[in-house]
C-alpha positions as CSV (number, residue, x, y, z in Angstrom):
1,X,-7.7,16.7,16.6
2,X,-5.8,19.2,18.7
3,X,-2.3,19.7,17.7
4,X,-0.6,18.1,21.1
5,X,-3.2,14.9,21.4
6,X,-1.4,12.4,21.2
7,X,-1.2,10.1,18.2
8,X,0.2,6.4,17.4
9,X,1.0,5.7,13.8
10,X,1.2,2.2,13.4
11,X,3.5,1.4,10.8
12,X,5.5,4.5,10.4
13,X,8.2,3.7,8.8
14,X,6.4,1.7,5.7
15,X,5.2,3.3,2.7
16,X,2.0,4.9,3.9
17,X,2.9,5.2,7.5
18,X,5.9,7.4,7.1
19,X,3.8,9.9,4.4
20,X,1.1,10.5,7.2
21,X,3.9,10.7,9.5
22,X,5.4,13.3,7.7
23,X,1.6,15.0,6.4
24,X,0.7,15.4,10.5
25,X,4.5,16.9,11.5
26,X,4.0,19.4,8.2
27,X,0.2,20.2,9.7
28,X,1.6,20.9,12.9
29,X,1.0,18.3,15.4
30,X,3.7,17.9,17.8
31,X,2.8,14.3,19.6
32,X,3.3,11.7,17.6
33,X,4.5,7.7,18.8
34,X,5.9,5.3,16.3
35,X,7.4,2.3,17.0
36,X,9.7,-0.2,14.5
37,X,9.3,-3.9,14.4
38,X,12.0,-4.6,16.6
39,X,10.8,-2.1,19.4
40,X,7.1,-3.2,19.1
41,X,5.9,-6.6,17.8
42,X,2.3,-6.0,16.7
43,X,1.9,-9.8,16.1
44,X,2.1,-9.8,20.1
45,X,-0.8,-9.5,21.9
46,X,0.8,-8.9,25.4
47,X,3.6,-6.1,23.7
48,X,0.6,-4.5,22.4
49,X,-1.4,-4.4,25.2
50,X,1.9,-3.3,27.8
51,X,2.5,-0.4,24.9
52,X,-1.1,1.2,25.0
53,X,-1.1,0.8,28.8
54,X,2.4,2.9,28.5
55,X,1.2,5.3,26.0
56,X,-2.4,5.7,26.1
57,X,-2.8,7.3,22.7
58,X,-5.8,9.2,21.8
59,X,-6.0,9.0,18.2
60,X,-5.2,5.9,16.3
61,X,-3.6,5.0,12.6
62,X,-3.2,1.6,11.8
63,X,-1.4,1.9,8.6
64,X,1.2,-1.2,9.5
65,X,0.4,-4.6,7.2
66,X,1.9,-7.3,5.7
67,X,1.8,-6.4,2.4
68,X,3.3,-7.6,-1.6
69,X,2.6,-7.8,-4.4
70,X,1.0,-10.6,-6.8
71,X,3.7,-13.1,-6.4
72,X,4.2,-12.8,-2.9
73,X,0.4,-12.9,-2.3
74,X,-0.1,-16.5,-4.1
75,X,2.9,-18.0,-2.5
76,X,2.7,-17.0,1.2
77,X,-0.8,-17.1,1.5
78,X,-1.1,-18.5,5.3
79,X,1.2,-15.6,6.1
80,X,-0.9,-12.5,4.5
81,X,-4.5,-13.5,6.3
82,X,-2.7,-14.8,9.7
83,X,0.0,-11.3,10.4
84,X,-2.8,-9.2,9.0
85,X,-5.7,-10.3,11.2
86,X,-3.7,-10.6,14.2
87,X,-2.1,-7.3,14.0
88,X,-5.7,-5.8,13.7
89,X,-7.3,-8.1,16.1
90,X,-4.7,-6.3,18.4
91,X,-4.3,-2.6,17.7
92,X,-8.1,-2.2,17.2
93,X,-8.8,-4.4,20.8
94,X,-6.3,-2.3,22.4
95,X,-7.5,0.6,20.8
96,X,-11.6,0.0,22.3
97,X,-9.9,-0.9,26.0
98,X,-7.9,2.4,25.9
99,X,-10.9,4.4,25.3
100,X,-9.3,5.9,22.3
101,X,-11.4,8.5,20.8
102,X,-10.7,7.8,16.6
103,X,-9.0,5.3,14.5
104,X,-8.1,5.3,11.2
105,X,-8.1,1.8,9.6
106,X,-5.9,1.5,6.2
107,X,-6.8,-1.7,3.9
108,X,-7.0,-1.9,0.5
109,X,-9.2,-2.1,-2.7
110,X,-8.3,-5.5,-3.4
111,X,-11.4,-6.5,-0.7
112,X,-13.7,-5.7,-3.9
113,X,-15.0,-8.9,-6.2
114,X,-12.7,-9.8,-9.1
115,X,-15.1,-9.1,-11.3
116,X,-17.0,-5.7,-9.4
117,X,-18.5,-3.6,-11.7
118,X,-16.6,-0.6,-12.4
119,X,-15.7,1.8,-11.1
120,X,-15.8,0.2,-7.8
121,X,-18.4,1.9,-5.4
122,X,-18.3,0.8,-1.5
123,X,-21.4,-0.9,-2.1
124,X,-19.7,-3.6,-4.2
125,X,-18.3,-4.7,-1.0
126,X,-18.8,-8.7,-0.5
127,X,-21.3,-8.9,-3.8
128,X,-19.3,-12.0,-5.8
129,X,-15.8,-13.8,-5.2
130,X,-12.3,-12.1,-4.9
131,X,-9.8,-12.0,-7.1
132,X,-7.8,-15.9,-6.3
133,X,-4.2,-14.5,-6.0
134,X,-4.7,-11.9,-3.2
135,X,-8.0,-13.7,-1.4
136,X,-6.1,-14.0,1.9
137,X,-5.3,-10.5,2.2
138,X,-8.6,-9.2,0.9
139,X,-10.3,-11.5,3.3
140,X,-8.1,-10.1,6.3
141,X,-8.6,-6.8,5.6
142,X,-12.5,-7.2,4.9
143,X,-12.0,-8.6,8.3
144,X,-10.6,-5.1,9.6
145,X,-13.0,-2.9,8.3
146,X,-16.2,-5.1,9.6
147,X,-14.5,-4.8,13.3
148,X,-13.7,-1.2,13.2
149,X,-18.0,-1.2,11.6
150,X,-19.2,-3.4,14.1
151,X,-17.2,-1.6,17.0
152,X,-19.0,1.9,16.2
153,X,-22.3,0.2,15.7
154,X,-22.4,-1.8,18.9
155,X,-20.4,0.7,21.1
156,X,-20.7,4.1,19.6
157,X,-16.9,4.3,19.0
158,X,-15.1,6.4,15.8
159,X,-13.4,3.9,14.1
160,X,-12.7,5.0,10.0
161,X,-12.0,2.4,7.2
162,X,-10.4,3.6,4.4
163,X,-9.2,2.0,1.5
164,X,-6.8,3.0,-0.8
165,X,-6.3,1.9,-4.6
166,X,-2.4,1.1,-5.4
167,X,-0.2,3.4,-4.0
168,X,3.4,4.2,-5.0
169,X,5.9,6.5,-3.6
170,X,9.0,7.4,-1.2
171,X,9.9,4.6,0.9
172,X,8.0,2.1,-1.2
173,X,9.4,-2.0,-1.1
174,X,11.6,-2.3,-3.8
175,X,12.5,-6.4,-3.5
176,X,11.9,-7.9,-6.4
177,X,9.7,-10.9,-5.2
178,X,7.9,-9.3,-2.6
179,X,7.3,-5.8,-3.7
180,X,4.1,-4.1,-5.3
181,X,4.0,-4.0,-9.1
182,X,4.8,0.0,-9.9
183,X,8.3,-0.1,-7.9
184,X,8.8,-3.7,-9.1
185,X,8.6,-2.4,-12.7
186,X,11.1,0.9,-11.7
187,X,13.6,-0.9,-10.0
188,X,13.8,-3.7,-13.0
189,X,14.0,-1.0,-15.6
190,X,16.5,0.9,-13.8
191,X,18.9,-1.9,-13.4
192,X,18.4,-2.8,-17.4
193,X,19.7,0.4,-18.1
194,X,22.9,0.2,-16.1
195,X,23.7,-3.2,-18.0
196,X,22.4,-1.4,-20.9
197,X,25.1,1.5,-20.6
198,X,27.8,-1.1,-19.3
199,X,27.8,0.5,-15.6
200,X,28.1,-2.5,-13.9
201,X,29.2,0.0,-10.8
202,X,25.4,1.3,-10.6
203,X,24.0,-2.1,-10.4
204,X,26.2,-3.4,-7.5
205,X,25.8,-0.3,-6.0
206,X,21.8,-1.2,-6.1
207,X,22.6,-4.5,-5.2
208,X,24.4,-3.5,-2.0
209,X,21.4,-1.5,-0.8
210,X,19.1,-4.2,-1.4
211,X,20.4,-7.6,-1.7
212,X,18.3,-10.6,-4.4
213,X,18.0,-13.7,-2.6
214,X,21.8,-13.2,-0.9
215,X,23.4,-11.4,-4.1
216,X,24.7,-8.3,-3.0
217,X,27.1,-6.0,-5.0
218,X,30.2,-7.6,-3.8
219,X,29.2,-11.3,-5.3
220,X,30.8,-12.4,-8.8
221,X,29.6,-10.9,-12.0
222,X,28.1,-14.0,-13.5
223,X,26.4,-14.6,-9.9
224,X,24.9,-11.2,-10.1
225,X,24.0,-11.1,-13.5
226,X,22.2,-15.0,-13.1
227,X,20.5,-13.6,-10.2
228,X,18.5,-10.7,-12.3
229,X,18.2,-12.9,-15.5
230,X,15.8,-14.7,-12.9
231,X,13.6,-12.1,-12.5
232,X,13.8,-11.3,-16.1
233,X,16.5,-8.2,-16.2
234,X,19.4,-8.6,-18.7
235,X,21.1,-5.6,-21.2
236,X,19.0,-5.9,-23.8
237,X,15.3,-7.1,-22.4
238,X,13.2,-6.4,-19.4
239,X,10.3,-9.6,-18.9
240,X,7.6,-8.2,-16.6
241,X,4.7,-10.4,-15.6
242,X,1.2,-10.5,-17.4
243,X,0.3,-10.0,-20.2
244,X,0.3,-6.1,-20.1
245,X,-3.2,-5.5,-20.6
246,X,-4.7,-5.4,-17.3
247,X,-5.8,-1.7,-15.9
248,X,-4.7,-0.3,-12.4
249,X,-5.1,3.2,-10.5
250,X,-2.0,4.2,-9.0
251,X,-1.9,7.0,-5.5
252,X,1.0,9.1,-4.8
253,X,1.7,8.1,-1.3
254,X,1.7,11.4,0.0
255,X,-1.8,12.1,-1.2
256,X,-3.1,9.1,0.4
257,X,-1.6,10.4,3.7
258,X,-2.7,13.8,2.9
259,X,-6.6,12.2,2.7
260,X,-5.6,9.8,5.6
261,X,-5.1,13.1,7.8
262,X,-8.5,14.5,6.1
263,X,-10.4,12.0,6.9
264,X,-9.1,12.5,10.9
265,X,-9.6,15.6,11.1
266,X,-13.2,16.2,9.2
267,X,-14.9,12.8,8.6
268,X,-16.8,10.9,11.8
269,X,-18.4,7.3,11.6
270,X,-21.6,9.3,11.3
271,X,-20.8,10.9,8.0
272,X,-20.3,7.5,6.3
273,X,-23.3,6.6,6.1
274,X,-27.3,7.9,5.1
275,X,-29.0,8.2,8.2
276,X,-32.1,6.6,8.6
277,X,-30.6,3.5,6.6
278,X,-32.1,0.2,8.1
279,X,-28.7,-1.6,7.1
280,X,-25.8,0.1,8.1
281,X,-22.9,-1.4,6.1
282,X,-20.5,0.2,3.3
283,X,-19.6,2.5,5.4
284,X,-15.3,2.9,4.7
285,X,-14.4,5.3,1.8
286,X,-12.4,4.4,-1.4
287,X,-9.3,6.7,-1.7
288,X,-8.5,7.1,-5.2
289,X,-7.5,9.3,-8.7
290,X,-10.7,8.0,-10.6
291,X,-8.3,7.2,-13.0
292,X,-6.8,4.3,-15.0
293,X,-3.4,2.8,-17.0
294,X,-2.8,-0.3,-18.6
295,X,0.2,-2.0,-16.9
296,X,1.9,-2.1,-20.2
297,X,1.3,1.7,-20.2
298,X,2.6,2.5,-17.0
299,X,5.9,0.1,-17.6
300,X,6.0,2.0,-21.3
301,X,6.2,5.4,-19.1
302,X,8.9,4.2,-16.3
303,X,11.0,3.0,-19.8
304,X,10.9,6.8,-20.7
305,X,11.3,8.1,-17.6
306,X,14.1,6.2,-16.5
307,X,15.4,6.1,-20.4
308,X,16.1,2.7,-20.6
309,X,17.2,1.8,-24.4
310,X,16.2,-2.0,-24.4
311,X,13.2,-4.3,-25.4
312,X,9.9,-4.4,-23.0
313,X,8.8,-7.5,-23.1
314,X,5.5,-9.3,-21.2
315,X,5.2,-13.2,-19.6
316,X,1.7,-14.5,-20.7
317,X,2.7,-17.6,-19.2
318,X,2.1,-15.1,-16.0
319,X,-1.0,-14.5,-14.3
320,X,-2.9,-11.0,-15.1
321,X,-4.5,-10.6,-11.7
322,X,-8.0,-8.6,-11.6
323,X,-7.8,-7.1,-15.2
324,X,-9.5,-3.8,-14.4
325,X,-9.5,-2.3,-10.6
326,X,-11.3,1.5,-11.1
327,X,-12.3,2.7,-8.0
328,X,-15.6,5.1,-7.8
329,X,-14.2,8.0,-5.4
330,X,-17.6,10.2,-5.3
331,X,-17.9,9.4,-1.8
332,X,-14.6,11.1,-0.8
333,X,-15.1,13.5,-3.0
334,X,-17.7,14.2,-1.7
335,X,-16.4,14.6,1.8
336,X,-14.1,17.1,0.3
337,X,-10.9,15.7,-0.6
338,X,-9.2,15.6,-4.6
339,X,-6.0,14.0,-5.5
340,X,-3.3,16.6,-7.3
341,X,-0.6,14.4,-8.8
342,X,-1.4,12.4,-11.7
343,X,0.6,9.1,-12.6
344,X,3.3,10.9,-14.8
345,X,4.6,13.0,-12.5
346,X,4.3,10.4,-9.5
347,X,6.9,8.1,-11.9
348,X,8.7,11.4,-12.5
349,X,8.7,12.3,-8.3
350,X,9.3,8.2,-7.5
351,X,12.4,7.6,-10.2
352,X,13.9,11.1,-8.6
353,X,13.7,9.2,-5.1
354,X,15.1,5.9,-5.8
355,X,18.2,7.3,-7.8
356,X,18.8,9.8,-4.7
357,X,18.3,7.0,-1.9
358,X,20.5,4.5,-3.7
C-alpha cells in the first residue's frame, strides 16, 4: 500500500480498530478515514453507500462488529447474527462497487466447531456444529469470510479474512454484562480490591466512568454495593463464571493490528491458498500465540497482578463455553508474522491501562 492511499478503518475506535489505527499512523501512512457510530451508521445501507461515494477509499478494514462476551452472546442472539451480517453485507458491497483494491475482513475463531480438533487449522472450518452460546455470531461471521471468498473467486477481487483468537488490550469493553471474559475478569478483581482495602472512593470513581445497569458513583452505598454483589464482586470474594477449567488463547491487541497491517501489506488472495487446488476454500488465516491458559489460570494471574487479597471463587451452575479453543497459526507463520507479548505481560500492559484511563 503506498503511504498516502487512502484507507477506511471501519471500527476505529473499538478494540481492534483503534490498534490498527494507531499500527498504520506509527508505519507512516498519512490517509486514514474513520468514522464513529453516530457520524456513520454501518447498519444503514444508504449512509454506507452515500460515505463510499464521498470518500472512495482504496484500501478497506472492516474491523467494526457487534461483539460480547458469553453472556451477552446467549441472551441477544437475534442482535449478534442481524448487526453483524448487515454491517458486512454493506461495507464489503460498497467495497466491490467502489472498485476498492484490498479489504481486510476481521471475524473470529469462534466460526470453528465446538468440538474441532486441536489446535484449530483453517481447514476445520464448517466440519461439525458450533459451540451453542456464540452460534449466531459464528454463523455471521462464517457468513463474512465466504463473501469476501466468493467475491475474489468469482470477480478476481483482494478481499483477506482473518481471524483472530481472543484478543485483549487498550480500549477493550469493560461492562460487566456485555464485555469479553479477560477484561470482565480485570475489571471485577480490581473493584474487589478497592472494597477489599475499604476505598470506597476508587470504586465510585470506576463507577462513574462506567455506569452497572444505571449505578454510577454518585448512587447510595448499599445501591452500589447490591449492584456488584450481582455480578458476583463483594470484599471478601470474587464469583466468575464456569467452572474454571476451560482453555483460551488470548492476543495483545496491538499485535493483532500489527498482523492486521502485515497481512495488507504482504499477503494477496493468491497466497492463501495451494494453487492448482480443485476446491478453493479455507482460504482466511488464524491470528494467534499458539498458546494456551486455563480461565482459572488467567483469573489466578489478574489476582496477582492486580493484588487482590480475597477469595477466587468459580459458578459451575455457569456454562463453560467451548472448553479448549487452540488455534494452529502455521499458516501465518508461515506468511511471516510471530506474536512477541505473551499473556503475562499483556495482563501486566492491560491492568497498567485501565488504572491510568479510570
Amino acid at each position: 500500500m503506498d503511504k498516502h492511499a487512502k484507507i477506511y478503518v471501519a471500527g476505529h475506535r473499538g478494540l481492534v480498530g483503534s490498534a490498527i489505527w494507531n499500527n498504520l499512523l506509527q508505519k507512516g501512512y498519512t490517509n486514514l478515514v474513520g468514522k464513529n457510530h453516530n457520524e456513520l451508521d454501518l447498519l444503514d445501507g444508504v449512509a454506507v453507500r452515500n460515505f463510499f461515494d464521498a470518500e472512495q477509499p482504496e484500501y478497506v478494514i472492516l474491523a467494526a462488529a457487534h461483539v460480547g462476551g458469553i453472556m451477552a452472546n446467549s441472551v441477544y442472539r437475534a442482535d449478534f447474527i442481524y448487526k453483524n451480517l448487515q454491517i458486512q453485507q454493506n461495507v464489503i458491497g460498497e467495497s466491490y462497487r467502489h472498485g476498492v483494491k484490498k479489504l481486510l475482513f476481521l471475524g473470529s475463531t469462534c466460526i470453528y466447531p465446538r468440538d474441532a480438533v486441536q489446535p484449530i487449522k483453517e481447514t476445520e472450518l464448517l466440519t461439525a456444529p458450533l459451540e451453542y452460546t456464540n452460534e449466531p455470531y459464528a454463523i455471521a461471521k462464517i457468513a463474512g469470510l465466504k463473501m469476501c471468498e466468493s467475491f475474489n473467486l468469482q470477480y478476481g477481487t483482494n478481499y483477506i479474512a482473518v481471524m483472530p483468537t481472543n484478543l485483549y488490550g487498550p480500549n477493550d469493553n469493560f461492562d460487566l454484562e456485555r464485555s469479553h471474559v479477560l477484561p470482565a475478569m480485570i475489571r471485577k478483581i480490581h473493584l474487589a480490591k478497592c472494597l477489599n482495602e475499604g476505598n470506597m472512593e476508587g470504586v465510585r470513581k470506576d463507577l462513574n466512568l462506567r455506569p452497572v445497569e444505571d449505578v454510577s458513583g454518585e448512587s447510595s452505598a448499599d445501591d452500589i454495593l447490591a449492584i456488584l454483589g450481582k455480578y458476583g464482586i463483594t470484599a471478601n470474594q470474587v464469583k466468575l463464571w464456569g467452572t474454571g477449567k476451560p482453555l483460551r488463547e488470548f492476543l495483545w491487541s496491538e499485535e493483532v493490528a500489527d498482523a492486521s497491517v502485515f497481512v495488507m501489506e504482504h499477503v494477496d488472495f493468491k497466497d492463501t491458498y495451494k494453487a492448482g487446488d480443485r476446491d478453493i476454500r479455507n482460504c482466511h488465516i488464524n491470528i494467534g500465540t499458539g498458546k494456551e491458559i486455563s480461565i482459572r489460570g488467567v483469573a489466578e494471574l489478574i489476582v496477582e497482578t492486580v493484588g487482590y487479597k480475597g477469595e477466587l471463587l468459580f459458578n459451575s451452575d455457569k456454562p463453560d463455553g467451548t472448553m479448549r479453543k487452540l488455534t494452529d497459526v502455521s499458516k501465518l507463520h508461515q506468511l511471516g508474522w510471530h506474536h512477541k507479548i505473551d499473556i503475562e505481560e499483556g495482563v501486566k500492559r492491560m491492568y497498567e491501562w485501565y488504572i491510568k484511563n479510570e
